[in-house]
C-alpha positions, 0 to 999 in steps of 0.5 A: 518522518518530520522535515523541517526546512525555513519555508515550513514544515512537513510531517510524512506518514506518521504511524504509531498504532498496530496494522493488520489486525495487530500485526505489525508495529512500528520498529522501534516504538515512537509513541513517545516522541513529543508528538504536541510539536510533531503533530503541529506540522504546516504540511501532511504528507500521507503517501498512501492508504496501507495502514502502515502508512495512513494511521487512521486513529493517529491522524484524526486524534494527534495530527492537527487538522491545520495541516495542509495535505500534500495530495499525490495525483491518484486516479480514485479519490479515496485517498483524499475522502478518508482524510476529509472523514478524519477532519482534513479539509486543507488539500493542495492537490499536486500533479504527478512528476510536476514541481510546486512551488509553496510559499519558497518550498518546492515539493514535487510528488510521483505518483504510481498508479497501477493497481499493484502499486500499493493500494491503488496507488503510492507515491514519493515525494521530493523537496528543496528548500535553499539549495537542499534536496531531500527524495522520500521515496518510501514505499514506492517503486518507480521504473527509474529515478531520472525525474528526480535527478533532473532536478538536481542533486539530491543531498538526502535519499530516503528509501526502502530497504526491507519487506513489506509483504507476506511471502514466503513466510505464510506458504505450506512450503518445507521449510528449506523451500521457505528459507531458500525463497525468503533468502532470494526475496531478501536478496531481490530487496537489497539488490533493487534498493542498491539500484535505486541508490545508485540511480539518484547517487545522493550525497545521503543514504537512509534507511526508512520505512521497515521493518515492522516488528511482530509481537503477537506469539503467533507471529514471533517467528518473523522478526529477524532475530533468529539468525534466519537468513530466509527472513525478508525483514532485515533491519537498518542496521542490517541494511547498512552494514550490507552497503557498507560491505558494497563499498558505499560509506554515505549511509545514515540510521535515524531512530526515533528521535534522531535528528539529521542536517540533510545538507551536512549528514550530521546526525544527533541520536536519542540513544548513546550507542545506536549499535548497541541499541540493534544488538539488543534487539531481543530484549528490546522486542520482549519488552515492548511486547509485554508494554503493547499485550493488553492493547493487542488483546483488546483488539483481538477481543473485536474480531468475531461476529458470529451472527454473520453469515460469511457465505451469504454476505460474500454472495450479497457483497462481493458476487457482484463484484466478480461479475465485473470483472472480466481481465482480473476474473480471467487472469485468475482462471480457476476457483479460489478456495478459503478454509476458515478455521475456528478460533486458535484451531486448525479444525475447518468449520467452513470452506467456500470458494470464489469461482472466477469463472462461473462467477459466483461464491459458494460452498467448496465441492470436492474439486481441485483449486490452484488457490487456498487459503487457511485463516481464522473465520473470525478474522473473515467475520470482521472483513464483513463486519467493517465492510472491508473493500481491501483484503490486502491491507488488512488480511494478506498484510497481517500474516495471519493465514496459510496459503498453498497454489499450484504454479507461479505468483498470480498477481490478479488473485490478490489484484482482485481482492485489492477491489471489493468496490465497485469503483476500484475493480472498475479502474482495475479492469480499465487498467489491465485493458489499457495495457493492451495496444489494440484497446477496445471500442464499443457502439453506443447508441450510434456512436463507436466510443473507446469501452473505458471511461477516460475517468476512473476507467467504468466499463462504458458499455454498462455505465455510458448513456448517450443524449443529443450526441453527450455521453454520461458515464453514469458511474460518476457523472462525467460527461463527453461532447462526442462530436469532438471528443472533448470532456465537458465535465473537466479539463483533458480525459479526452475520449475517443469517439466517432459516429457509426 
C-alpha cells in the first residue's frame, strides 16, 4: 500500500517475492508496478516481520534507503535491527497509541505485543493529512478500535478479511471435519472483519492484506477456486459481495495499480472490468504459475542439507531453549513428535521428539504424543541451515506439513516454536507470567525484586546481579537503582524492589 498525502509519502509492507519456503505469493502479481517511483517513498512503514509483510530481498534491492522508518513500539528490537542489516538507518521511533506530528503529517502506530500477535508483535497505523483520515489496520487484531475513532472520523478503512494461518487445511482430518472447521474459520473471518468495520464506521471500506495464492502442485488445492466453502482463503471480491449481501454499500477493491481518493472514494483501475478480472481467476492463477515455476524451483533446489545432523543440532541449539522455558513448557504438558519424511515421500526417515517436560530432544520412542507433525527433512535441514529462531513464519506458514493432536488448539506449542532465541522465549515466559495477577518475586542477594525484568522480561533469578544496592540484568545490560526502584539505564521500566 503506497499513501500519498501533500506533507509526503508513505510506502507499507511491500511484498513481491514468495514466502514460506515458496509457498504463498502475492494475489495478484505486483512486480510490475513502477516500482522506481513506489520504491522512492519519504516514509517506510513495515508493520511487522512475517515474511508476507517484511520482504527481506525486496526492501534491501528495490526500497530506497532514504526512507525513513516508521518504527511501531515493540518489546525486542528485531524488528528494527533487521532493517538496519538491510541498510535502513533513518528510524523515527513512534510510541504506541501516541499521534506524531511529521513535518504537517500526523501518524499514530498501535502496537500488539503479545506473543501470539504476529511474531512477537503487529501493528497498525493511522494517518491524517488536511482533515483526511486513513487506518491501515492490516493484520492486526486490536480488543477495539475506539483509539482511532477518537481521533476523528476515519474516511478510508483498510483491513483483513481472509486467513493467514494454516488451519484446518494441514490436519489428518476426514475431509467433511475439514470442510466443516474451514467454513466455521471463514465464517469467524468475516464476522470479527465485519466487527471491526462497524467499530471505526468509516466512510471507506477496503479489503487488504489477502489472500495469498499458492502455485506450487502440492499446494494447488488451497486457492479458492474450487467452490470449497471450507476454504479460509476468500478473495476480495468474495469479501465484498459477503458485505454488500449485509447491507453495507462503502466497499472498495483496489488491484495492483488501482489508485483511490481516500476522502471521495473514487477509484481509477488498471483493468477495464475489475469482475471479470475475479471471475477468471483460474486462468489468471495458471498462468502466473507457469511465469513464477522456475523461481519456485530455484528455491526449492536450496532446501537440503543432508550433512546436517537435525537431532543433534536441535539438542545444541534448541535444548537450551526448552530449559527456559517454564509456563510455555508447562503450557504444552507433553511430548511433541515431528515425523520428517524423505523428499516427496510419505516414507519416515527419522522421528524425534520434543519432551516439554523432561526438557530435552531426542529419538521418539514407542510412546503416545498429543502433538505430531509430518514434514519433509529437507525443509527441517534448512531451518538449521539459516538458524531459523521462528518456525511459525517459516515452516507453519508454508503449509507444508501434516498435523495431528489430541484435544483442543495449544497456542504455547506454536508460542514455543515462535521463540528458538533466547531473548524472545525469554519475553515470551515474562509475558505469559505477567498475566497472572499475584506476579512472582525472588530474593536476590538481600533484595526481594519482581522475577521479570522490567525490559525484555529475562528471568532475573538467572540473569539479575546485584552490586552496591544496582541490580544488572545481565541478558542486556540494563540496570536498576533498587533503593527506589528506579531504571538507571532508561527512563520508566520501573522495578519493584525491596530489602529483605
Amino acid at each position: 500500500m503506497f499513501i500519498e498525502t501533500g506533507a509526503g509519502s508513505i510506502l507499507c509492507d511491500p511484498w513481491v517475492n514468495p514466502a514460506y519456503f515458496g509457498s504463498w505469493f502475492p494475489f495478484p502479481d505486483n512486480v510490475d508496478l513502477d516500482w522506481d517511483r513506489l520504491g522512492n517513498p519519504d516514509f517506510l512503514y513495515v508493520s511487522h516481520l512475517h515474511r508476507d509483510h517484511f520482504d527481506a530481498e525486496f526492501l534491501a534491492s528495490r526500497i530506497s534507503k532514504k526512507a525513513t522508518v516508521l518504527l511501531p513500539e515493540y518489546p525486542t528490537s528485531q524488528l528494527e535491527d533487521e532493517l538496519r542489516e538491510l541498510g535502513f538507518t533513518s528510524f523515527f521511533r513512534t510510541k504506541s497509541d501516541e499521534v506524531h506530528e511529521i513535518d504537517g503529517l500526523k501518524v499514530m502506530i498501535q502496537a500488539l505485543t503479545s506473543p501470539t500477535d504476529g511474531p512477537i508483535g503487529d501493528s497498525a497505523i493511522w494517518v491524517e493529512h488536511d482533515g483526511v483520515r486513513l487506518l491501515n489496520q492490516n493484520d492486526a487484531r486490536p480488543t477495539d478500535l475506539s483509539t482511532f475513532a477518537e481521533l476523528g472520523h476515519v474516511h478510508a478503512h483498510l483491513l483483513q478479511f481472509s486467513g493467514a494461518i494454516w488451519y484446518p487445511m494441514v490436519y489428518e482430518l476426514p475431509q467433511a471435519a475439514k470442510t466443516a472447521f474451514g467454513k466455521q474459520k471463514r465464517d469467524r473471518q468475516f464476522d470479527r472483519t465485519v466487527r471491526y468495520i462497524d467499530d471505526l464506521n468509516a466512510s471507506y471500506v477496503i479489503p487488504i492484506a489477502g489472500p495469498p495464492c499458492f502455485l506450487d502442485d502440492a499446494l494447488w488445492q488451497f486457492n479458492d477456486i474450487h467452490g470449497d466453502e471450507g476454504n479460509i482463503f476468500p478473495d476480495q471480491q468474495v469479501f465484498l459481495d459477503h458485505i454488500e449481501g449485509l447491507g453495507y454499500d462503502n466497499g472498495v477493491l483496489l488491484l495492483p495499480g488501482s489508485v483511490a481518493d481516500a476522502a471521495t472514494g473514487k477509484v481509477e483501475h488498471p483493468v477495464a472490468d475489475v469482475r471479470a478480472f475475479f471471475e477468471n481467476k483460474p486462468v489468471y492463477l495458471r498462468e502466473m504459475a507457469e511465469r513464477k515455476r522456475p523461481a519456485l524451483e530455484a528455491e526449492k533446489a536450496t532446501w537440503s542439507h543432508p550433512e546436517i545432523d537435525v537431532l543433534a543440532e536441535l539438542k545444541r541449539r534448541v535444548e537450551p531453549i526448552m530449559g527456559e522455558s517454564e509456563y510455555i513448557a508447562g503450557g504444552i504438558g507433553g511430548p511433541v513428535r515431528f515425523d520428517l519424511l524423505a523428499t516427496d515421500s510419505e516414507e519416515v526417515v527419522e522421528s524425534i521428539v520434543f519432551d516439554f517436560p523432561n526438557k530435552e530432544i531426542r529419538v521418539a520412542a514407542d510412546e503416545k504424543v498429543r502433538y505430531r507433525f509430518r514434514t519433509e527433512r529437507r525443509l527441517v535441514e534448512h531451518l538449521i541451515f539459516i538458524d531459523e529462531g521462528d518456525w511459525v513464519n517459516s515452516l507453519f506458514l508454508s503449509c507444508r506439513f501434516s498435523a495431528a493432536r489430541i484435544g483442543q488448539y495449544n497456542e504455547f506449542v506454536y508460542a514455543f516454536f515462535k521463540c528458538l532465541s533466547e531473548e524472545r522465549i525469554n519475553y515470551a515466559e515474562g509475558w505469559y507470567a505477567e498475566q497472572k495477577p499475584d506476579a512472582e518475586d525472588i530474593e536476590l542477594d538481600g533484595w526481594t525484586v519482581q522475577r521479570r525484568c522490567p525490559h525484555l522480561k529475562a528471568d532475573l533469578g538467572r540473569f539479575g546481579k546485584v552490586e552496591d544496592g544496582v541490580l544488572t540484568c545481565q541478558m542486556h545490560g540494563w540496570k536498576w537503582n533498587l533503593g527506589s526502584g528506579k531504571c538507571i539505564t532508561s527512563a520508566g521500566h520501573e522495578i519493584r524492589s525491596s530489602a529483605s
